[in-house]
TINU-405247 format. One record per residue (C-alpha): x, z, y; residue in three letters; residue number from 1. Coordinates in Angstrom, 1 decimal. Example, Ala and Ser with C-alpha at 12.3 -4.5 7.8 and 13.67 -1.06 7.14 Angstrom:
TINU-405247
+--------+--------+--------+------+-----+
|      x |      z |      y | code | pos |
+--------+--------+--------+------+-----+
|   12.3 |    7.8 |   -4.5 |  ALA |   1 |
|   13.7 |    7.1 |   -1.1 |  SER |   2 |
+--------+--------+--------+------+-----+
//
This chain:
TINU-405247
+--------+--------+--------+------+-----+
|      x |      z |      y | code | pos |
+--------+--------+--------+------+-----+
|    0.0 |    0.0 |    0.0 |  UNK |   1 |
|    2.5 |    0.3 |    2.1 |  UNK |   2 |
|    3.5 |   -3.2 |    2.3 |  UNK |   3 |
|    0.5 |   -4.0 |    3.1 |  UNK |   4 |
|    0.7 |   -1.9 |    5.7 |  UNK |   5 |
|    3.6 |   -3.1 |    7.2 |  UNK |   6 |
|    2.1 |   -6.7 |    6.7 |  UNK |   7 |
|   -0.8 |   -6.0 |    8.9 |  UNK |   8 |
|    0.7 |   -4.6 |   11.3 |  UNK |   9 |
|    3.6 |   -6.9 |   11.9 |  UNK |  10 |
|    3.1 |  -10.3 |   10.7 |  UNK |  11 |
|   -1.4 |  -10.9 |   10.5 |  UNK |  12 |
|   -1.6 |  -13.0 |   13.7 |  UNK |  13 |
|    1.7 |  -12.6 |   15.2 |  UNK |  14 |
|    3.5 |  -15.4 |   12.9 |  UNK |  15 |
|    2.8 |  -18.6 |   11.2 |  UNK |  16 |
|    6.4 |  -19.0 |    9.1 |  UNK |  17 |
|    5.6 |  -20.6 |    6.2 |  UNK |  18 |
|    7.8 |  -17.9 |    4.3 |  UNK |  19 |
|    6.1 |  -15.0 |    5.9 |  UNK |  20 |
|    2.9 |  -16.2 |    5.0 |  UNK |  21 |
|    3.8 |  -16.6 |    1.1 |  UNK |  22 |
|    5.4 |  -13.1 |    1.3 |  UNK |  23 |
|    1.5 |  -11.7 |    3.0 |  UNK |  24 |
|   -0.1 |  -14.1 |    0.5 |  UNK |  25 |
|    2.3 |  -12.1 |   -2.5 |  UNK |  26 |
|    0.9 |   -8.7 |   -0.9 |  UNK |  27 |
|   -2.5 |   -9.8 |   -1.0 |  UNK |  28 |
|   -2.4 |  -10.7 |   -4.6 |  UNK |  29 |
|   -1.0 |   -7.6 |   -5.6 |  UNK |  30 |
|   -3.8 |   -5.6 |   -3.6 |  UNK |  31 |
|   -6.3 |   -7.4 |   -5.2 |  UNK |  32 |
|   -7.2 |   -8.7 |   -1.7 |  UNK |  33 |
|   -9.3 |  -12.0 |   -1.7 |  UNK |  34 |
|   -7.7 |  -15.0 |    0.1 |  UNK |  35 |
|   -9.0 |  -15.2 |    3.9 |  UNK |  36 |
|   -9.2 |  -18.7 |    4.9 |  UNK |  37 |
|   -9.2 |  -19.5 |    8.7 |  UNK |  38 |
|  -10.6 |  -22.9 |    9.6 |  UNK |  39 |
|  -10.5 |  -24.2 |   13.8 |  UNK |  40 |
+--------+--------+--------+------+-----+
//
């Protein structure tokens, strides 16, 4: 959980890098957290 923390609170809406994303996507996973798709 902690991760996940850290995730939030650093890297949701503040970066698009491809390899941070993967790295949030791994978190997700591993939280059980259903994928969020953002569509504009």
């Amino acid at each position: 959980m902690e991760a996940l923390e850290i995730m939030e609170n650093h890297v949701v809406d503040k970066t698009y890098e491809p390899v941070a994303l993967y790295h949030l996507a791994e978190v997700y996973k591993a939280n059980n957290i259903p994928r969020e798709s953002k569509t504009t």
